[in-house]
C-alpha positions as CSV (number, residue, x, y, z in Angstrom):
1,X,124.8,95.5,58.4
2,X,122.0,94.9,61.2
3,X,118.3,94.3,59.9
4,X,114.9,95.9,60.8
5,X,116.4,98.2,59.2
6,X,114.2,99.7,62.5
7,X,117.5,98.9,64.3
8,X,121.1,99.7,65.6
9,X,124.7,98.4,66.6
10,X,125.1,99.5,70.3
11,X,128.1,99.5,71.9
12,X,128.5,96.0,73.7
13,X,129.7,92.8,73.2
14,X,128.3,90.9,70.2
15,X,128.0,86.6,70.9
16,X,125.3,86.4,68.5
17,X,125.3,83.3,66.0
18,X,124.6,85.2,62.8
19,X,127.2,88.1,61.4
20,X,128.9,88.0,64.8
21,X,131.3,91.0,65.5
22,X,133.0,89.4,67.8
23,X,133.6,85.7,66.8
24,X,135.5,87.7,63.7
25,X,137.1,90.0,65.3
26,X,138.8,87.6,67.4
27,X,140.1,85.8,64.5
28,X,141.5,88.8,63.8
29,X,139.3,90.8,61.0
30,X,138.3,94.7,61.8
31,X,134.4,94.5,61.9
32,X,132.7,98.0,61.0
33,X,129.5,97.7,62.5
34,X,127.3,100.9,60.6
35,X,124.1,102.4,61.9
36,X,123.0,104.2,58.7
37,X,119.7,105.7,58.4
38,X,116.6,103.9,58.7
39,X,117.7,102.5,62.3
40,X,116.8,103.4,65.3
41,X,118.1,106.6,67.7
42,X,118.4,109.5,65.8
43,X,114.4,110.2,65.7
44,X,111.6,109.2,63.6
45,X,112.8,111.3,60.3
46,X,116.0,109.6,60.3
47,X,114.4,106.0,60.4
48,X,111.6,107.0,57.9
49,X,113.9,108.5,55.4
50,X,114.7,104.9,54.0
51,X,110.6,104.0,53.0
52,X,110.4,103.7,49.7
53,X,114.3,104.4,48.7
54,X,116.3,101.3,50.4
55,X,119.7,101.0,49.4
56,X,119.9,104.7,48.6
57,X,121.1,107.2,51.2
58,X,121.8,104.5,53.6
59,X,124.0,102.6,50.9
60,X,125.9,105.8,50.9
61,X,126.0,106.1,54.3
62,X,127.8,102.7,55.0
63,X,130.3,103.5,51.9
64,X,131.4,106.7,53.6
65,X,131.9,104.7,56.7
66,X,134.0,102.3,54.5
67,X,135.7,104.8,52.9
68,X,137.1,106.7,56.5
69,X,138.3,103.2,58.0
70,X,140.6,103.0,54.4
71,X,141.7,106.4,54.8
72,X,143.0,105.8,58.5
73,X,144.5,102.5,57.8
74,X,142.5,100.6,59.4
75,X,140.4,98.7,56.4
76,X,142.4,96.9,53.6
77,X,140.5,98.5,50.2
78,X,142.1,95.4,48.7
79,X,140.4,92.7,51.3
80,X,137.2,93.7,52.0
81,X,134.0,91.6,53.0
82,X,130.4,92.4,53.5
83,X,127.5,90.5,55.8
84,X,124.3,90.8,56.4
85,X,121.3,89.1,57.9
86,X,117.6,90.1,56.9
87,X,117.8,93.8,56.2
88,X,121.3,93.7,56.5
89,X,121.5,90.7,54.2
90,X,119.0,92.7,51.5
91,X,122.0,95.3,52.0
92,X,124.8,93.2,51.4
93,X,122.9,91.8,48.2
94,X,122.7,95.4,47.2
95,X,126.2,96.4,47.7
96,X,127.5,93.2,45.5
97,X,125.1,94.6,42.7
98,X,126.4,98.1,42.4
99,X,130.2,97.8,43.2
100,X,132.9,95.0,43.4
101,X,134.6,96.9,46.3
102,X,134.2,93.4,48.0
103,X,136.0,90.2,47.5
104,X,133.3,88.0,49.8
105,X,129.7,88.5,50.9
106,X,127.7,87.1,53.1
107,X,123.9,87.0,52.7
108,X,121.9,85.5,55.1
109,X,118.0,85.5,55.2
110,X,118.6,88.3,52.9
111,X,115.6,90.2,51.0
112,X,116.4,90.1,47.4
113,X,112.7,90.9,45.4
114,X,110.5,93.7,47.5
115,X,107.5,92.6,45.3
116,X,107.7,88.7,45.7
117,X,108.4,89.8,49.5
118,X,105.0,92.1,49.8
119,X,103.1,89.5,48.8
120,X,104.7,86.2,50.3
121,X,106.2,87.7,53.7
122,X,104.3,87.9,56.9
123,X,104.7,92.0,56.9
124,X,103.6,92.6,53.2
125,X,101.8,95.9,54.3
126,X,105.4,97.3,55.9
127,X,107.4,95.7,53.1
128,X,105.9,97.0,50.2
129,X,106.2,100.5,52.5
130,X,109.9,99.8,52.2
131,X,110.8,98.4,48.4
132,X,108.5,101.0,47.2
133,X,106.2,98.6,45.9
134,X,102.8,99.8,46.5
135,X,100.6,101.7,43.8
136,X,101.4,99.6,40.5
137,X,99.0,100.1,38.4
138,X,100.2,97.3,35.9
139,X,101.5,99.8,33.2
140,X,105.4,99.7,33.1
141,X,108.2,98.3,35.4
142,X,107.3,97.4,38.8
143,X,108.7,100.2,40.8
144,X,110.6,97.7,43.0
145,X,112.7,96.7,40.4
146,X,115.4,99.5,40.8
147,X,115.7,98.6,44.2
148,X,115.8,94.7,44.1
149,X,119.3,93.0,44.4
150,X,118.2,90.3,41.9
151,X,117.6,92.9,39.3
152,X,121.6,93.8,39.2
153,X,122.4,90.0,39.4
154,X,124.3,90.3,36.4
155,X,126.6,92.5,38.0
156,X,127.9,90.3,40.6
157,X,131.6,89.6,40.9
158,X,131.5,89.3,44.2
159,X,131.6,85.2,45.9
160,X,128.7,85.0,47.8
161,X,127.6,82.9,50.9
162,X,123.8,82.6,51.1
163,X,122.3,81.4,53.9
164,X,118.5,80.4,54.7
165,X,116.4,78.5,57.3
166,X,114.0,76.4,55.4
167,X,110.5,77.6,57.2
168,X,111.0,81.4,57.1
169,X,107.6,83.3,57.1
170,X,109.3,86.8,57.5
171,X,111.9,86.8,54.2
172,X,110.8,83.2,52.1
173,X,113.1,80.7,51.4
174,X,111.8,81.7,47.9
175,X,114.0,85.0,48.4
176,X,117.7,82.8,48.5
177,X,116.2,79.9,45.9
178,X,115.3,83.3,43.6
179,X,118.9,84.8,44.0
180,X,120.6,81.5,43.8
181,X,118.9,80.7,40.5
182,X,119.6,84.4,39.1
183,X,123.6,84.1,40.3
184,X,124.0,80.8,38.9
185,X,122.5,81.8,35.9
186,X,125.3,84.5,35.2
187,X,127.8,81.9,36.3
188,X,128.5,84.3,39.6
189,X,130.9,82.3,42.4
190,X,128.1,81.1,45.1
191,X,127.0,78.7,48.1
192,X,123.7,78.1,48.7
193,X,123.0,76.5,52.5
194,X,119.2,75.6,53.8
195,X,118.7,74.8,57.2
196,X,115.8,72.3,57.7
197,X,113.3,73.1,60.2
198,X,114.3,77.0,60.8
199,X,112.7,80.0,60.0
200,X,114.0,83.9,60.4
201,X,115.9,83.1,63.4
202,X,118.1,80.1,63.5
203,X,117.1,78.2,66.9
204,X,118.9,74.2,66.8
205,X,122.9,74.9,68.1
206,X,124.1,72.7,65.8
207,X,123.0,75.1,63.0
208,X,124.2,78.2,65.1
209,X,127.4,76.7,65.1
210,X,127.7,75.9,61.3
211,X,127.0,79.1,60.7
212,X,129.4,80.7,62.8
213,X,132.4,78.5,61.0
214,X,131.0,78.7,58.0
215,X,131.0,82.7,57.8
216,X,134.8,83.0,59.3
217,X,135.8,79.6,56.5
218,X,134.2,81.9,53.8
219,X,136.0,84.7,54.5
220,X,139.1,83.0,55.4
221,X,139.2,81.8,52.0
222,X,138.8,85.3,50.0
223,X,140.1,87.7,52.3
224,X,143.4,86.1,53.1
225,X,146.3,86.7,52.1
C-alpha cells in the first residue's frame, strides 16, 4: 500500500528501496499495487473521504482488489503477503488486526496509535484530521482507539517485519517500539529492525539495501512453498 495516503501507484517502473514492486516481482511474486480512496486522482471527495475513518472504506477497497486477483487466478488465497511504508505501513498494521488472510506482513515506518502520533509527529494538526482524534473531551475512549492497529494487537496471527529509521520526526520510532511491545506481549511472530541515523526516508545505501533483502528473505520464508 503507498502512503500519504495523499498519493497513488502510477503506472511505471518501481526501483524504489522500500515495498519495491519491482525487486519482488522479479523474484517472481504478483505485486497488486492498490490506489484506494484517500489518494490522489479521482478529485478532492475521493481523497477526503478517508479523514476521520482510515482503514474503513479504503480497507475495503484494497480487499475487493484482493479478492478479484483470487478469483482470476492470479493471487494464491493460500500465500498472501502485505507491505506497507508510512500510510501504507499504518494499512498493513490494520489489515493484520482484522483478518489473518495474510501469512507475512511487512510494516515499515508504519503509523500504529493516531493519538500518540498527533501529538509527537511533525503533522499533529493533519494527523489527528486523519485518526479522528481531535475533540476529546476526556470522558470515554479516545476516539482513535477503533482505528489504531495496536488496539487489535491481540488479534495478530500474522508474522510481521517492522521496520524503522531511528530519527523519524514524521511517524516516531515510538510508533514501531509501541507495536513491538504490544505484539510481543501477545507472543505474535515478529522482527523488529532500527536503522541508526535515518528518519522517514531511508537515505545511507547500505540500509536501502538491507531493506530490499530483508523484505524479499521475509517473504521468501512464509510465502513459499
Amino acid at each position: 500500500m503507498h502512503g500519504g495516503p495523499y498519493d497513488r501507484y502510477a503506472d511505471r517502473l518501481q526501483l524504489f528501496w522500500f515495498s519495491s514492486a519491482q525487486w519482488l516481482a522479479n523474484a517472481g511474486y504478483a505485486v497488486f499495487l492498490p490506489n484506494p480512496r484517500g489518494g490522489q486522482g479521482h478529485g478532492h471527495e475521493f481523497a477526503a473521504s478517508v479523514a476521520g475513518r482510515v482503514g474503513r472504506e479504503e480497507w475495503t477497497d484494497i480487499l475487493a482488489g484482493i479478492d478479484l486477483l483470487i478469483d482470476e487466478g492470479i493471487a494464491d488465497p493460500d500465500r498472501l503477503g502485505i507491505a506497507g511504508g508510512s500510510h501504507g505501513g499504518f494499512m498493513a498494521a490494520w489489515a493484520i488486526g482484522q483478518t489473518d488472510r495474510f501469512r507475512a506482513a511487512l510494516v515499515s515506518a508504519g503509523v500504529v496509535d493516531w493519538g500518540m502520533l498527533a501529538a509527537t509527529g511533525e503533522n499533529g494538526q493533519f494527523e489527528a484530521a486523519l485518526g479522528g482524534s481531535t475533540g476529546w473531551d476526556g470522558i470515554g475512549p479516545h476516539p482513535h482507539d477503533a482505528l489504531s492497529p495496536v488496539s487489535f494487537a491481540s488479534r495478530v496471527r500474522t508474522p510481521v517485519l517492522i521496520l524503522h529509521g531511528a530519527e523519524d520526526t514524521n511517524v516516531p520510532l515510538g510508533q514501531a517500539v509501541y507495536f513491538h511491545r504490544a505484539l510481543r506481549h501477545f507472543g505474535a511472530e515478529h522482527e523488529f529492525v532500527i536503522y541508526p541515523r535515518e528518519g522517514h526516508s531511508i537515505r545511507e545505501r547500505n540500509h536501502q539495501l538491507d531493506i530490499l533483502r530483508r523484505t524479499r528473505a521475509w517473504f521468501d520464508r512464509w510465502l513459499q512453498p
